[in-house]
C-alpha positions as CSV (number, residue, x, y, z in Angstrom):
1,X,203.7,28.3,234.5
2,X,201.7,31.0,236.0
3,X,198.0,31.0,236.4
4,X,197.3,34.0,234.3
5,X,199.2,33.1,231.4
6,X,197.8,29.7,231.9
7,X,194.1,29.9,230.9
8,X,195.5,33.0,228.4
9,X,196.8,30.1,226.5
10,X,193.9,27.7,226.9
11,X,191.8,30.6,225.8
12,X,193.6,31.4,223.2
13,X,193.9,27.9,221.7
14,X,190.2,27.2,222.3
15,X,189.3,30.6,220.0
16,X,191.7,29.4,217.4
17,X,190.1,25.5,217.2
18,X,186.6,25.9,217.7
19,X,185.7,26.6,213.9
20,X,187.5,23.6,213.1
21,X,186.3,21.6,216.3
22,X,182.8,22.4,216.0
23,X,182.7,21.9,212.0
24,X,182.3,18.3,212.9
25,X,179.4,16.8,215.1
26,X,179.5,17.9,218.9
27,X,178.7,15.2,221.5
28,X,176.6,17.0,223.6
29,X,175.7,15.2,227.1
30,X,174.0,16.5,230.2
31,X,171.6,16.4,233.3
32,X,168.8,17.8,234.7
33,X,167.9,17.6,238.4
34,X,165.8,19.1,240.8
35,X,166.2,18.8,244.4
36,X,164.0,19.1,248.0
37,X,165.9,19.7,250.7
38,X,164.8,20.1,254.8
39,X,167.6,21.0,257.1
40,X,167.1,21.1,260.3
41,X,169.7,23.1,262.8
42,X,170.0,21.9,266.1
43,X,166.3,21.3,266.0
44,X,165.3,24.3,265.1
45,X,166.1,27.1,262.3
46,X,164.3,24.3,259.9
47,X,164.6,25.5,255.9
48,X,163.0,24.5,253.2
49,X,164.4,24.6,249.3
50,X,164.3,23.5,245.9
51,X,167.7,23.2,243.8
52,X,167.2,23.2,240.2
53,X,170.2,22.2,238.3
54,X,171.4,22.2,234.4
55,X,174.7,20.3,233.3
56,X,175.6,20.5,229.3
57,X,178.9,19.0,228.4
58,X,180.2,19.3,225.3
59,X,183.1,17.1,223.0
60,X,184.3,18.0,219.8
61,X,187.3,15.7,217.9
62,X,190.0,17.6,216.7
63,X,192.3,14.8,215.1
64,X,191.9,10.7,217.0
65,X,193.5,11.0,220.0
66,X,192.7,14.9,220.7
67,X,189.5,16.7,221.9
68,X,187.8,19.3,223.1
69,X,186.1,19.6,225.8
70,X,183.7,22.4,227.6
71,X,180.7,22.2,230.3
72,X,178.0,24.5,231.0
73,X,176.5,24.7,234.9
74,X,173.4,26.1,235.9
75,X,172.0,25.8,239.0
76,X,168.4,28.0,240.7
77,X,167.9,27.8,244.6
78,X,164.6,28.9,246.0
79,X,163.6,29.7,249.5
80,X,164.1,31.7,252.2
81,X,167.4,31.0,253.2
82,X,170.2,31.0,250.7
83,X,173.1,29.5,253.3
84,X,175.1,26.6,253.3
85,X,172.1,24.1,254.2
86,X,170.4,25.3,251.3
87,X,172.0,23.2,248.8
88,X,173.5,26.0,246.9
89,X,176.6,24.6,244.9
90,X,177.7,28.3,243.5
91,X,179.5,31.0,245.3
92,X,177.7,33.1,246.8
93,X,180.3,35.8,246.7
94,X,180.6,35.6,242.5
95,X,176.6,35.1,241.9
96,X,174.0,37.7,243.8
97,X,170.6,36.2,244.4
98,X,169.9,32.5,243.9
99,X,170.9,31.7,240.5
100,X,174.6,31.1,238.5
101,X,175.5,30.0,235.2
102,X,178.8,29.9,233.5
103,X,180.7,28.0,231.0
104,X,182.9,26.0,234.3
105,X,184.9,23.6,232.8
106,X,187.1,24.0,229.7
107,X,190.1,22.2,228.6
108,X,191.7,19.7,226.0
109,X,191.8,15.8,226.2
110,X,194.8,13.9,224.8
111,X,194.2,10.1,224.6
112,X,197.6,7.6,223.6
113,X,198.8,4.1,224.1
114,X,195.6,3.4,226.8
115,X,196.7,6.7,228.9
116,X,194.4,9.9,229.0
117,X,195.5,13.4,229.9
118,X,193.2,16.3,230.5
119,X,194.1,19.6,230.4
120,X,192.6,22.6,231.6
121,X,189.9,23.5,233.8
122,X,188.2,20.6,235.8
123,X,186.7,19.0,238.4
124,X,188.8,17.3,241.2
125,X,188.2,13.5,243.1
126,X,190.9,12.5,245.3
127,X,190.4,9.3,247.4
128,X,188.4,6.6,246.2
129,X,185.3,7.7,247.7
130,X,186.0,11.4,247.9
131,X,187.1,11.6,251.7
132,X,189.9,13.6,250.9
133,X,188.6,16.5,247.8
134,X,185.5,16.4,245.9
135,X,184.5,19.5,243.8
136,X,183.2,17.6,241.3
137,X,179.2,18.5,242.6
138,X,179.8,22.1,242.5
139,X,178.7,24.9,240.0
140,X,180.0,27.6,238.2
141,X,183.3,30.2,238.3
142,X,185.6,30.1,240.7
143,X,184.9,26.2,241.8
144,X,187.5,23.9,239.9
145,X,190.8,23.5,239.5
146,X,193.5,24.3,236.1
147,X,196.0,21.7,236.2
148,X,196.9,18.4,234.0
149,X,195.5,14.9,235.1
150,X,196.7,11.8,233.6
151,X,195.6,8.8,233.8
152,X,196.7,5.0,232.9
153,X,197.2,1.4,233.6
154,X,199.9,-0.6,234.4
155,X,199.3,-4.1,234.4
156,X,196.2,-4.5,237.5
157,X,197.3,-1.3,238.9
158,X,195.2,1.8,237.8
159,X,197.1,4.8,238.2
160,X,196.1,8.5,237.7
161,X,198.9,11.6,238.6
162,X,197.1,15.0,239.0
163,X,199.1,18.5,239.1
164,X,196.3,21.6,239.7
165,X,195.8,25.0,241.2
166,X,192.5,25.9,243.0
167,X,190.5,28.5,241.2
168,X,189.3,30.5,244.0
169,X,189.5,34.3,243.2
170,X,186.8,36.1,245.0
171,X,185.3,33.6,247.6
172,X,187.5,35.5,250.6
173,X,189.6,32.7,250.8
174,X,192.6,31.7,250.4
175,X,193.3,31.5,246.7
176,X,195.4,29.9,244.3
177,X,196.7,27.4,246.6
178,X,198.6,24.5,244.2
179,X,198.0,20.4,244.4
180,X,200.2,17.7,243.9
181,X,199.0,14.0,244.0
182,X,199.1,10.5,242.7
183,X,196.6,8.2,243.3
184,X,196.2,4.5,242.4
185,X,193.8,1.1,242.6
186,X,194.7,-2.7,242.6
187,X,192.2,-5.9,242.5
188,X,194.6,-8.5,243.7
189,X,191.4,-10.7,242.8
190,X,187.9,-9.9,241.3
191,X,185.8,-8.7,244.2
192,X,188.7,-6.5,246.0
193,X,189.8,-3.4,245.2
194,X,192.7,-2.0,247.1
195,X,193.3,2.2,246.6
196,X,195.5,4.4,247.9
197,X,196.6,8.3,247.6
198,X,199.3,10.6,248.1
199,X,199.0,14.3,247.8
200,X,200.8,17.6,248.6
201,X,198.7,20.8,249.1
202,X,200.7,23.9,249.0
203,X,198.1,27.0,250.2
204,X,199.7,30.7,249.2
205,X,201.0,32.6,251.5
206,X,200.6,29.8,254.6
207,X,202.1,26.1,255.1
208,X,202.3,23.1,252.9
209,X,200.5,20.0,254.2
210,X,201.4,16.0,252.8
211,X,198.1,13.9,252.6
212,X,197.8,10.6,252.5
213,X,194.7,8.2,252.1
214,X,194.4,4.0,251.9
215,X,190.6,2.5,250.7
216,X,189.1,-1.2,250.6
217,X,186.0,-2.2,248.5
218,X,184.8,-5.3,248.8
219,X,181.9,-7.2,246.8
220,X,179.7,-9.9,248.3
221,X,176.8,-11.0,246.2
222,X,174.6,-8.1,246.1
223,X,176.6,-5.6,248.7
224,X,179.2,-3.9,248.2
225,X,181.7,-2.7,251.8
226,X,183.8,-0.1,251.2
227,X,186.1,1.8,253.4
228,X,188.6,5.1,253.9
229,X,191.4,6.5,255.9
230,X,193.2,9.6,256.2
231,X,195.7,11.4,257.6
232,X,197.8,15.1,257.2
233,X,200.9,16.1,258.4
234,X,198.9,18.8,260.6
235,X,199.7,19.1,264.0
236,X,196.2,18.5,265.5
237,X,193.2,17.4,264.2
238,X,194.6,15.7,261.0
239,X,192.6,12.0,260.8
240,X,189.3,11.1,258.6
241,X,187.6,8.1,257.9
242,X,184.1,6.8,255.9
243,X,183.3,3.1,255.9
244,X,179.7,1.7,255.1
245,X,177.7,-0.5,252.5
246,X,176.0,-0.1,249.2
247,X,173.4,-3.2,249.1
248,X,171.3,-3.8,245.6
249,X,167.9,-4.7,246.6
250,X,166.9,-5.2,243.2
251,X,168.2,-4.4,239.0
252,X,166.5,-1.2,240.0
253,X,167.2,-0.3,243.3
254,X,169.9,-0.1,246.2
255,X,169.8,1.0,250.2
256,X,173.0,2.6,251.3
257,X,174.1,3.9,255.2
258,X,177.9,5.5,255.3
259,X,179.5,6.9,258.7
260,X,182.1,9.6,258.7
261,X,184.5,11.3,260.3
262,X,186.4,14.2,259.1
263,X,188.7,16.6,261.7
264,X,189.7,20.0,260.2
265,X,192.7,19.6,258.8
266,X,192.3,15.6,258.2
267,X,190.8,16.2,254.3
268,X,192.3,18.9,251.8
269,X,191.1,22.2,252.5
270,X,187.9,21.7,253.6
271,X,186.7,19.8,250.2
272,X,186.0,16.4,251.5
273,X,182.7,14.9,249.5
274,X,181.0,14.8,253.1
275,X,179.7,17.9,254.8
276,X,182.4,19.4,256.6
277,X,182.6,22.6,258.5
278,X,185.9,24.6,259.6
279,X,186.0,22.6,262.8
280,X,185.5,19.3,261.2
281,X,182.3,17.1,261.2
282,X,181.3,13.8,261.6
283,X,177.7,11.8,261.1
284,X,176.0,9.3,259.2
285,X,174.3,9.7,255.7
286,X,171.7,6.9,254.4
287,X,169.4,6.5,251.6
288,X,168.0,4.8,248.9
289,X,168.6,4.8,244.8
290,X,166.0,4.2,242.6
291,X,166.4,3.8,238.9
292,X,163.1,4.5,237.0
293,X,164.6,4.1,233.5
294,X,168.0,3.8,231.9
295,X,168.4,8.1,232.1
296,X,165.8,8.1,235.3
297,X,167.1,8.0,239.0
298,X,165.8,9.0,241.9
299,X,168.1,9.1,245.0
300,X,166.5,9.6,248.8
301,X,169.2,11.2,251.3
302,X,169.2,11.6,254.9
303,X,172.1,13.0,257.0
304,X,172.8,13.6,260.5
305,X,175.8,15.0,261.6
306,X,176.8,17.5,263.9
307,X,180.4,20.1,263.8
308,X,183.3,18.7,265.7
309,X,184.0,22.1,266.4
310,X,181.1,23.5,268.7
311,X,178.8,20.6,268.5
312,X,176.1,21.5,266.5
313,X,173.5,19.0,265.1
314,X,172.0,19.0,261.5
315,X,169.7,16.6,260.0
316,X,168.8,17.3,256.3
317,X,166.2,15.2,254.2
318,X,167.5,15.6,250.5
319,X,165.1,14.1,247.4
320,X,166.6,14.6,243.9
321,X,165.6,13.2,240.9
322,X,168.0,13.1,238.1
323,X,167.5,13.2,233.9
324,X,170.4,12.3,232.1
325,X,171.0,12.6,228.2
């Protein structure tokens, strides 16, 4: 089905629901956060900003197994420099200044027989810890993905099948570019779990690429190891990997130290959940969680990469506190 006369019809059917959707109550759920952030480039060129952000989701029943969904993003940066360190999660091609909001995801949920299908505009998470795409942290137009992901479970095997296009009309890349994958997790017994991923990532008007990805997580009293590999069929540069350990000093709070790697064409278009340049990067992120009440957290995180491209260092101190409701 074509794009345009995709959303025309989620549009369409989300005009024609909503009196009867929002007649009954409306689970409304959200966040608030505010971030500090300190990047420093190759020891100098140090910025300082504060990210503000605003998630609102929104569910509305429109028979059992059918709802609707819709999310609100908001997000403010402030200081001087409004570049990638910054911690801006909007485009800054669709929002001028330092400030977006949008109504960014929208869609319909179909539940039967213990599977789920979504359907419509959403965020993407493909590898179990996000090493191969992660949009799911970003804000406003022109971000997601419009596809169908199902999801269900077939005995110990967890498996969800995902079908998308990439929504990326006016960030001067390439756009539209289609993605096919299946992904799926096994716990042969209690504290393993086994994941792996295939995918297919068609870009417009260039090459195809197959993606793969295989993941370990492993639970020992208080810690939790977890690890990920993957590969493209790219000619050069095609490998990526993340390994490291979540440790639970107490009910409240956890220390965590992950080390990556991720070559340019070894994730999906440059959406890995790790910080990731066009040449590839590669580096360590470590911090600590810190839950002050049930809808409190505080997470403390420090990174220090550098680009596998032309070798330049960053080191970023990132503080964010997060309300949820």
């Amino acid at each position: 089905m074509k794009k345009g006369l995709f959303i025309t019809l989620l549009v369409v059917l989300f005009t024609l629901v909503s009196s009867v959707a929002f007649a009954d109550p409306v689970d409304l759920t959200g966040q608030v956060s505010t971030q500090y952030r300190f990047n420093n480039v190759n020891g100098n060129d140090g910025s300082h900003n504060n990210v503000t952000t605003l998630i609102l989701n929104a569910k509305a029943n429109l028979a059992p197994n059918f709802e609707l969904y819709a999310r609100f993003g908001a997000q403010g940066v402030s200081g001087p420099n409004q570049n990638y360190w910054s911690g801006r999660n909007f485009n800054s091609v669709d929002y001028k200044g330092n400030f977006a909001a949008d109504i960014d995801q929208f869609g319909f949920i179909y539940k039967n027989s213990g599977a789920t299908y979504t359907v419509g505009r959403q965020g993407l998470y493909l590898g179990q810890t996000g090493l191969l795409y992660d949009d799911t942290f970003l804000i406003g137009k022109h971000q997601f993905v419009d596809g169908v992901t199902a999801t269900d479970t077939f005995g110990k095997v967890n498996v969800t099948g995902v079908i998308a296009q990439e929504d990326r009309i006016g960030t001067g890349t390439n756009t539209d570019n289609k993605i096919y994958a299946i992904s799926g997790t096994y716990s042969p017994f209690k504290p393993l779990v086994l994941g792996a991923t295939l995918a297919d990532y068609s870009v417009v008007n260039g090459h195809s690429t197959n993606h793969y990805a295989v993941s370990g997580a492993y639970t020992y009293d208080k810690a939790v190891f977890s690890a990920e590999v993957a590969g493209s069929s790219a000619t050069n540069r095609n490998s990526a990997y993340d390994y490291g350990v979540n440790y639970n000093v107490s009910p409240k709070a956890s220390v965590f130290v992950t080390k990556f790697k991720v070559e340019a064409n070894g994730d999906i278009g440059g959406m890995t959940t790790f910080d990731n340049l066009t040449n590839g990067e590669q580096g360590l992120y470590y911090g600590v969680n810190y839950k002050f009440a049930s809808n409190t957290n505080m997470n403390i995180l420090m990174v220090n990469d550098k680009s596998l491209g032309d070798g330049t260092k960053n080191t970023s101190f990132r503080g964010t506190l997060t309300f949820t409701f």
